[in-house]
Backbone as CSV, one residue per row, in Angstrom:
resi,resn,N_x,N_y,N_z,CA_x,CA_y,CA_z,C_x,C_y,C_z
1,UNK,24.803,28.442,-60.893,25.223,27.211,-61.516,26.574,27.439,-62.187
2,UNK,27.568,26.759,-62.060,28.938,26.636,-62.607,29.223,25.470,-63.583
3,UNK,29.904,25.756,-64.424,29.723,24.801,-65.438,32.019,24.808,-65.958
4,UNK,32.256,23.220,-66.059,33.559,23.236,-66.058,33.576,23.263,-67.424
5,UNK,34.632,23.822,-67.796,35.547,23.789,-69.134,36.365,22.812,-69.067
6,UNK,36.335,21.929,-70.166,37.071,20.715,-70.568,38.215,21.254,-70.987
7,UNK,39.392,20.763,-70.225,40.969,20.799,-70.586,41.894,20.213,-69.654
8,UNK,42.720,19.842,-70.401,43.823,18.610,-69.658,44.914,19.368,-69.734
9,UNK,45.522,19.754,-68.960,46.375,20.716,-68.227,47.694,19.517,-68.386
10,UNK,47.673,18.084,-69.163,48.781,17.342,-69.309,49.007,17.376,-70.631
11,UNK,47.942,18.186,-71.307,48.435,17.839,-72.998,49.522,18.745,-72.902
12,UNK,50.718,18.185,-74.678,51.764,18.852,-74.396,51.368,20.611,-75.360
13,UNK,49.770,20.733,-75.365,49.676,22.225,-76.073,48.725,22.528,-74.204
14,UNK,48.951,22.378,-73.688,48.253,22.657,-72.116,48.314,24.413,-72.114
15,UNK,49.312,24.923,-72.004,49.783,26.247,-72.142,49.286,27.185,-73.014
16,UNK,49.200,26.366,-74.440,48.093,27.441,-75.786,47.056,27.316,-75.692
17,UNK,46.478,26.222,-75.132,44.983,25.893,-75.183,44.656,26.412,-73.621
18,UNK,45.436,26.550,-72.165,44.840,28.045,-71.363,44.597,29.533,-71.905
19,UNK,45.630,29.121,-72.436,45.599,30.972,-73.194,44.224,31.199,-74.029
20,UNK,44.133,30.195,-74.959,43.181,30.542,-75.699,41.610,30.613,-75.355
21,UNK,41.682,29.545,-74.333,40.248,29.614,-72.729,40.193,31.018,-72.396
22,UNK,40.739,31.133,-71.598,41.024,32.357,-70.569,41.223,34.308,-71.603
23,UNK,41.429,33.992,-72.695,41.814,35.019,-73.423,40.207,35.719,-73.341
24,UNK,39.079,35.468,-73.835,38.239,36.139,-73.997,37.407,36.574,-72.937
25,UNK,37.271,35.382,-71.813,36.855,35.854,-70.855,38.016,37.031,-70.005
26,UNK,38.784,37.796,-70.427,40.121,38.668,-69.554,39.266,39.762,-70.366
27,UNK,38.620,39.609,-71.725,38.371,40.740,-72.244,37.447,40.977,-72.142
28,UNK,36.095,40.126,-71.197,34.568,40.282,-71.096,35.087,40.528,-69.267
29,UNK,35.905,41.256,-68.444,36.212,41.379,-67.064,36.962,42.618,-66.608
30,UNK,36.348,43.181,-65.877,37.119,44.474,-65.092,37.692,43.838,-63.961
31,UNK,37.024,43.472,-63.514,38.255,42.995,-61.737,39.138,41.277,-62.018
32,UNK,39.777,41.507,-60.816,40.036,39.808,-60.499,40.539,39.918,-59.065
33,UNK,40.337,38.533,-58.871,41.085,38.209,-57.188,41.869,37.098,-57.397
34,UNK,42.870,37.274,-57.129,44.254,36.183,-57.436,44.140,35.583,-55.871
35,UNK,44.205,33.994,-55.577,44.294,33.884,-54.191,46.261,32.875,-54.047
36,UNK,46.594,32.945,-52.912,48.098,32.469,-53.396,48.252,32.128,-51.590
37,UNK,48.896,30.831,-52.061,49.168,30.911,-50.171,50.823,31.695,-50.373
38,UNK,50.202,32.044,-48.211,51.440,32.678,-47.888,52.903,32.351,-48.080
39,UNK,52.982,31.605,-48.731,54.735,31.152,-48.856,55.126,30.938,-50.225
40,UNK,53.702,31.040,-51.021,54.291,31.662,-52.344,54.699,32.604,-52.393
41,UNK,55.997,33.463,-52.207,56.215,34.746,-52.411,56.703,35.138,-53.756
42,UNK,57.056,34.338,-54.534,57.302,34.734,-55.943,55.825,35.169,-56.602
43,UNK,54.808,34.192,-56.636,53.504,34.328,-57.099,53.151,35.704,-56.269
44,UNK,52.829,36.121,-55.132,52.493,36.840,-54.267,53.272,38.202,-54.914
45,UNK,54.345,37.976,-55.091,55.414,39.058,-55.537,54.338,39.629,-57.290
46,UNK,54.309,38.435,-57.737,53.915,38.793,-58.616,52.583,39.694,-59.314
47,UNK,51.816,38.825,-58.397,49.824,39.425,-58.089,50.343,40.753,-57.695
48,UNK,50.992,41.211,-57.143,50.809,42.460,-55.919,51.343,43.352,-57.124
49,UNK,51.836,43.305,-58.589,52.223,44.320,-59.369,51.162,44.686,-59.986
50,UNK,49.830,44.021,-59.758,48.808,44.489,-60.409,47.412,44.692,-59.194
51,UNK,47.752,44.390,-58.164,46.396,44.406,-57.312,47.404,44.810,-55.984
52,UNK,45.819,44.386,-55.169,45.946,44.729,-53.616,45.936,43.732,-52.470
53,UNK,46.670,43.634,-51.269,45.827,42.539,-50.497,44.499,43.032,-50.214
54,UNK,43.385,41.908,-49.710,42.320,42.094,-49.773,42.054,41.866,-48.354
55,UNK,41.460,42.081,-47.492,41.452,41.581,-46.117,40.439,40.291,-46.211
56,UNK,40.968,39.140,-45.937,40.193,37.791,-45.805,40.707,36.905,-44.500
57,UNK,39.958,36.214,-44.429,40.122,35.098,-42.917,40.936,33.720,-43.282
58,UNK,41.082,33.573,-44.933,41.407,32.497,-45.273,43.101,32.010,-44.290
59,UNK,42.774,31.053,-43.556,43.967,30.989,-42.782,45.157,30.321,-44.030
60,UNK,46.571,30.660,-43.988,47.224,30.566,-44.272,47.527,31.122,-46.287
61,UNK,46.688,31.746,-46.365,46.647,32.189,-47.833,46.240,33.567,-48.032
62,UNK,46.780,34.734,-49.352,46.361,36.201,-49.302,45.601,36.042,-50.282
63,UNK,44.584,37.092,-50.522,43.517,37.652,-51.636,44.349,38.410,-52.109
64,UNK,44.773,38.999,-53.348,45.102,39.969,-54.380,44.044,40.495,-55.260
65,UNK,43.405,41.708,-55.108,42.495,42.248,-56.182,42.675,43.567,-56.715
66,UNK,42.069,42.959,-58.195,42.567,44.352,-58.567,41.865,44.713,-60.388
67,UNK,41.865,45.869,-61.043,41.391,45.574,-62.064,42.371,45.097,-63.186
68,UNK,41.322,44.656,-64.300,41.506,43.532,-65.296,41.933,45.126,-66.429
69,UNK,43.144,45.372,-66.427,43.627,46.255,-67.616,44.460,45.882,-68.585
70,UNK,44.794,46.027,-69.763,45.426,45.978,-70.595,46.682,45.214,-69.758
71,UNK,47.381,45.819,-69.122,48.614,45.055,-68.759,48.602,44.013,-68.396
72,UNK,47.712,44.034,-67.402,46.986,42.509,-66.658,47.097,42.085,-67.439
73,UNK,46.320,42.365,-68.653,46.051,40.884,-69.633,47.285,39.907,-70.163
74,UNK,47.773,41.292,-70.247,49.355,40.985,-71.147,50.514,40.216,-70.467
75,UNK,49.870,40.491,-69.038,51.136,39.775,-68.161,50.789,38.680,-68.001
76,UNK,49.371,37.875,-67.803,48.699,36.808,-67.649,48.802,35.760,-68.353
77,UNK,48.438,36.555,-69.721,48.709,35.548,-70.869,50.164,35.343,-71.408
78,UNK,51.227,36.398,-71.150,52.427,35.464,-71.747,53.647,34.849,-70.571
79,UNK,52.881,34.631,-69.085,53.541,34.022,-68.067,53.365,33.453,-68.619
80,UNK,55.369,32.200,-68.542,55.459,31.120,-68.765,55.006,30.301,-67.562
81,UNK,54.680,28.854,-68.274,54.033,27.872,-67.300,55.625,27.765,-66.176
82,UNK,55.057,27.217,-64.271,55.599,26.961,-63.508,57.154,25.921,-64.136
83,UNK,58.117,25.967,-63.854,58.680,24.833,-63.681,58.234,23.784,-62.795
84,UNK,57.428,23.659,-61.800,57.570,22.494,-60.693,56.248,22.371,-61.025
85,UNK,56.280,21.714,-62.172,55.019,20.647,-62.732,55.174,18.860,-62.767
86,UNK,56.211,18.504,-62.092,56.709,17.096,-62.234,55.506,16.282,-61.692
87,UNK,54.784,17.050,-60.667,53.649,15.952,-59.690,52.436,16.287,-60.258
88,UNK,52.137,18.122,-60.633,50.888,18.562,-60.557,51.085,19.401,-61.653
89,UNK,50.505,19.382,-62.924,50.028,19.923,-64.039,50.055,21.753,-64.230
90,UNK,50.365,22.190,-63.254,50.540,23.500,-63.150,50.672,24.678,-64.404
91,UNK,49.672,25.376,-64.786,49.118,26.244,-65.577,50.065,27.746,-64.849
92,UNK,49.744,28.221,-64.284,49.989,29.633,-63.101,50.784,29.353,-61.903
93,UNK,51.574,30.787,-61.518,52.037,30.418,-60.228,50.684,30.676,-59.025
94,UNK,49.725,30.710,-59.893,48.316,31.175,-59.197,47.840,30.176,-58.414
95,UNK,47.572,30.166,-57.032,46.642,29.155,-56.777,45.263,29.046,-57.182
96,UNK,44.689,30.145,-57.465,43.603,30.572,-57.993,43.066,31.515,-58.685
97,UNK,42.344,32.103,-59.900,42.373,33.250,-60.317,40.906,33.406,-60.584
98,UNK,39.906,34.737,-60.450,38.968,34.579,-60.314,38.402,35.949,-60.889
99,UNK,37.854,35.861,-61.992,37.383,37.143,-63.039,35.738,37.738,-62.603
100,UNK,35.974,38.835,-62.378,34.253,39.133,-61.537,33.656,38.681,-62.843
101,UNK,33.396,38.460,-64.012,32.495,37.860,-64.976,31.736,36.148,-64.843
102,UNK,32.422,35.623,-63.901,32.190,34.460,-63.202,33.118,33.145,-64.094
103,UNK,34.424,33.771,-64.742,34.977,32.744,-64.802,36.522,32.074,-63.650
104,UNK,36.786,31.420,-63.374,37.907,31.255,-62.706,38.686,29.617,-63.100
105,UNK,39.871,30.536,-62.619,40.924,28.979,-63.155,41.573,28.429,-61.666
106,UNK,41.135,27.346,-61.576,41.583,27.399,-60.025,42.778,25.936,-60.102
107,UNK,43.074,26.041,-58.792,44.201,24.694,-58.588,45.257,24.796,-59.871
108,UNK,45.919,26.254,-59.583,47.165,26.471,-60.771,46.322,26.562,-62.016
109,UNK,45.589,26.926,-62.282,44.923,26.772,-64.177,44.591,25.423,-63.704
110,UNK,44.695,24.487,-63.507,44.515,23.113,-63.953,42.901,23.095,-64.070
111,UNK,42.498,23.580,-63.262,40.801,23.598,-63.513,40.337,24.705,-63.399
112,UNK,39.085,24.873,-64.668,38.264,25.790,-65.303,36.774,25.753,-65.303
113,UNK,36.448,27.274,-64.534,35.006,27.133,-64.782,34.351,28.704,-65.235
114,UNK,33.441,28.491,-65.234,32.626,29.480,-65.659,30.989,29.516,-65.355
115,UNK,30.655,30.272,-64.176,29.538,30.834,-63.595,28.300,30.874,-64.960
116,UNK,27.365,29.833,-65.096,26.620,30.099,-65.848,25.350,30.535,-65.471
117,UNK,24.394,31.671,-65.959,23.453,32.120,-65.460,22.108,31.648,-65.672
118,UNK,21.533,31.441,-64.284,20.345,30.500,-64.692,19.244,30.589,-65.130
C-alpha cells in the first residue's frame, strides 16, 4: 500500500518544504535508483556521480543506483530547483527518485509517496 504526501510543488516555499519531506526519509535509506530519460544528459551527468547504470528494459530512459551516503544527501538536498519550470512544477532534474525505504519522489519531485506497510 502507498500512501501520497501532500505538497504543491507551485507554492512559492515548494523547494523548502521538498527538502524538509525528503530530508528524513535520505536518513532512514541506504540505496536509491534515480530513473532519467535518455536525453537528459545533464541530470544523467549528474546521477552517474553517485551511482551506476542499472541494466533495465525501460525503453527510452536509464536506471542510476547507488548508495544513500553522506554526500548523496548533501548533493540532493542543496540542488537548486530546475530552471524550466514555466509548464511543469519541477522539484529535480530527476525524473524519478526512489529510496529502498519505500519512499519516492516521482514526476521531477512534483509527486510524493511513501510505501506504507500493511
Amino acid at each position: 500500500m502507498t500512501k501520497q504526501i501532500d505538497f504543491d510543488a507551485w507554492s512559492e516555499t515548494a523547494d523548502e518544504d521538498w527538502r524538509k519531506i525528503i530530508a528524513p526519509h535520505l536518513r532512514e535509506s541506504h540505496s536509491f535508483e534515480i530513473h532519467c530519460w535518455q536525453d537528459e544528459l545533464d541530470a544523467l551527468e549528474l546521477a552517474l556521480r553517485y551511482g551506476d547504470i542499472k541494466p533495465s528494459e525501460w525503453q527510452g530512459g536509464l536506471v542510476i543506483v547507488g548508495e544513500v551516503t553522506p554526500a548523496f544527501c548533501d548533493f540532493l538536498l542543496s540542488l537548486p530547483r530546475p530552471a524550466d519550470r514555466e509548464v511543469y512544477p519541477k522539484m529535480t532534474p530527476f525524473f524519478n527518485l526512489f529510496l529502498d525505504n519505500g519512499f519516492c519522489s516521482e514526476h521531477y519531485g512534483t509527486e510524493l509517496f511513501q510505501r506504507a506497510d500493511d
